[in-house]
Every structure is written in C-alpha cells, then in structure tokens.
C-alpha positions as CSV (number, residue, x, y, z in Angstrom):
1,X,0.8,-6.8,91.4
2,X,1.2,-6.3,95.3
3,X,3.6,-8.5,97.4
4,X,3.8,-9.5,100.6
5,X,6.7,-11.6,102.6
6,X,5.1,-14.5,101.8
7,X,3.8,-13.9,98.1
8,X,0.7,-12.6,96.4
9,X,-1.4,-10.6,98.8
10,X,-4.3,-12.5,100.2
11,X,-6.7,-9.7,99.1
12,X,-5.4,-9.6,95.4
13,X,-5.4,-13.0,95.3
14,X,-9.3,-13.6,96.0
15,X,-10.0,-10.7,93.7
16,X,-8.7,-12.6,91.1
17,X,-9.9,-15.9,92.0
18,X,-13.5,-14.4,91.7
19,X,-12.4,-14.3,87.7
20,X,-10.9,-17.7,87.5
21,X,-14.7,-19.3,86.8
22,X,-15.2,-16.5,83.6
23,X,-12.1,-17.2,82.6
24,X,-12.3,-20.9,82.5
25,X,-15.7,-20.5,81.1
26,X,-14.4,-18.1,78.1
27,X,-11.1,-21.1,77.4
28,X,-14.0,-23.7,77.2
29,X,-16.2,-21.5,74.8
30,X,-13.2,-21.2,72.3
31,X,-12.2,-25.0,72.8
32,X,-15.3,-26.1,71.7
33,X,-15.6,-23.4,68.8
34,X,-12.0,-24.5,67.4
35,X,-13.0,-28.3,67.9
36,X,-16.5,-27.7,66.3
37,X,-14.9,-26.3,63.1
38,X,-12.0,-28.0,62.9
39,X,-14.3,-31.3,63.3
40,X,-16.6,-29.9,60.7
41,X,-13.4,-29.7,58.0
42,X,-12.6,-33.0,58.4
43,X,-16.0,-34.1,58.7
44,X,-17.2,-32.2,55.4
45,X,-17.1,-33.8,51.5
46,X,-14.3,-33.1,49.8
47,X,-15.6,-31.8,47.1
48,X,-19.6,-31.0,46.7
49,X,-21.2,-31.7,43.5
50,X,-23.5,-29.8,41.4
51,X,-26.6,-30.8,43.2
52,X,-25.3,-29.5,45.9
53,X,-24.4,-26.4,44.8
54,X,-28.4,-25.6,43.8
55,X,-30.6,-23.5,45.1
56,X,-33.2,-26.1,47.1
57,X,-36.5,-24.9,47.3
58,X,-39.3,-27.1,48.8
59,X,-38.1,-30.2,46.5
60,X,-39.0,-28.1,43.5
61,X,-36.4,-27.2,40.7
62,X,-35.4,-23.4,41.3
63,X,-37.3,-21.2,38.7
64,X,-35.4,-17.7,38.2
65,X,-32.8,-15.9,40.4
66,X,-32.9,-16.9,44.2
67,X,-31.6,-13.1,44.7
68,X,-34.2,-10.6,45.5
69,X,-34.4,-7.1,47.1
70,X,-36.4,-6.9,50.3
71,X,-39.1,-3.4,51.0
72,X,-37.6,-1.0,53.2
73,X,-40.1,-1.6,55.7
74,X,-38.3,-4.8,56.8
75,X,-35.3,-2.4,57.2
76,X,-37.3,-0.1,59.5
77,X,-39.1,-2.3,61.7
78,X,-35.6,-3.5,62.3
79,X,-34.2,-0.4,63.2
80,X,-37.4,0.6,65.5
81,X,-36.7,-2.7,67.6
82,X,-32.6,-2.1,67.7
83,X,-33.9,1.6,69.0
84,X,-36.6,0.4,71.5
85,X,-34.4,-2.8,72.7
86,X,-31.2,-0.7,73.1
87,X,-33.9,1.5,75.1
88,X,-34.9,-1.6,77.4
89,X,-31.3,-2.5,78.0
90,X,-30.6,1.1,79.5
91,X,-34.2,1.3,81.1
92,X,-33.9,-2.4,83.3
93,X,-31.0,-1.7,85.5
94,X,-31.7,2.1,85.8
95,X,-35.3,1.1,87.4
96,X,-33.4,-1.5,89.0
97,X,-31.4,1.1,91.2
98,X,-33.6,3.8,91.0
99,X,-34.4,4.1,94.7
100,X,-30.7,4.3,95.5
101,X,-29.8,6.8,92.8
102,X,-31.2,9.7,93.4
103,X,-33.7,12.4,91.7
104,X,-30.9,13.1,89.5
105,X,-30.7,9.7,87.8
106,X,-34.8,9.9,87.1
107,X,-34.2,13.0,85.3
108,X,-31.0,11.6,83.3
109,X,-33.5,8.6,82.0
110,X,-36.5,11.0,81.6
111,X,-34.5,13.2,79.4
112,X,-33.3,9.9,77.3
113,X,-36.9,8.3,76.6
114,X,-38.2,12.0,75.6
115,X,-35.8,12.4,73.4
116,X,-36.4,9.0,71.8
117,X,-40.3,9.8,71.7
118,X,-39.7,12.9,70.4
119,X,-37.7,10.4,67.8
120,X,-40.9,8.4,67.4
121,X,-43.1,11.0,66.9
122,X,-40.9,13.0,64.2
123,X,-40.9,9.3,62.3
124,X,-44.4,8.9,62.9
125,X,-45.1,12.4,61.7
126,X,-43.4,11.7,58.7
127,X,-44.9,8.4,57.7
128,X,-41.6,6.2,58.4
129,X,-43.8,3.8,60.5
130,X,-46.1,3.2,57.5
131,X,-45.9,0.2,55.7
132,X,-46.1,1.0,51.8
C-alpha cells in the first residue's frame, strides 16, 4: 500500500473506493444466501413422510422407475450451444473494439470462427448434427 504524510494516498484511495460498491454488493449476495438456507432449515418439516418421499407425477400414482436415459442428441445440441454461445461471448466485445484494435485483432477472430466452422463442418460431415 503507498503512504503519504498524512495516510493512504489520495489516488490509491479512490482506486479502491471504485470497488467498495462490488464488494458490498458480493457481502449482501452471501448474506442473503446464508439467511435463505439457514431460514429454509428451520423452516423445513422435521421429518418428511412417505408421501413425500414419492415420485409426483401429474396427481397420478408413479408407474415404473422415474430413472431414464436421455438420446445423445440432447447431449449434442447442448454441446453445439456451449460452443456457439462461448463463440458469442468472445465475438461481442471483440466487434465492440474492433475499430480501435487493429487489422491484427480481425485476423486473431477470423482465424477462431474458421476454425470453429471448420469444427461444424467436420461434425456435419460426419452426421453428429443428425438427430437419430
């Protein structure tokens, strides 16, 4: 931390006033976390009963196991979205500053959304995209 005669430096000290709002905000996301689950232990039966224990399905008595395996093309959509989505996240803020940053940075992202096409066409070539 720098010092002055009279203290904390004036500079260091707005620096980490600018945090102080985060900070406060990230104590009063925990407080109300702790005081949601701890109100939620106290606020719970004690003990919960055999109809509460069962499988509830549309007021209907459960017929068979409730367990069952989904396809893998749930599994795959998924993983196409968390692909394309972590794509967006980078793609935003790059087109956000890409005046400012140069030819350089076009060619940075150009080279990361070919190589996720070539991606998407090596999964589409092999039939991954098709629902079976």
């Amino acid at each position: 931390m720098i010092y002055s005669l009279f203290g904390v430096d004036p500079r260091r000290r707005s620096v980490v006033s600018g945090y102080l709002p985060v900070f406060i905000f990230a104590v009063l996301i925990v407080a109300f976390a702790v005081v949601s689950l701890v109100t939620a232990r106290l606020l719970r039966p004690a003990r919960p009963g055999t109809v509460k224990l069962m499988n509830y399905e549309c007021g209907a008595e459960p017929i068979g196991s409730a367990w069952i395996q989904f396809p893998v093309g749930f599994y795959l959509v998924a993983l196409v979205f968390i692909v394309f989505d972590v794509l967006a996240v980078f793609l935003f803020p790059w087109a956000l500053v890409l005046r400012t940053a140069g030819l350089e940075a076009f060619w940075v992202m150009a080279v990361f959304v070919a190589i996720l096409g070539l991606g998407w066409l090596y999964a589409y070539r092999e039939g991954v995209l098709e629902w079976k």
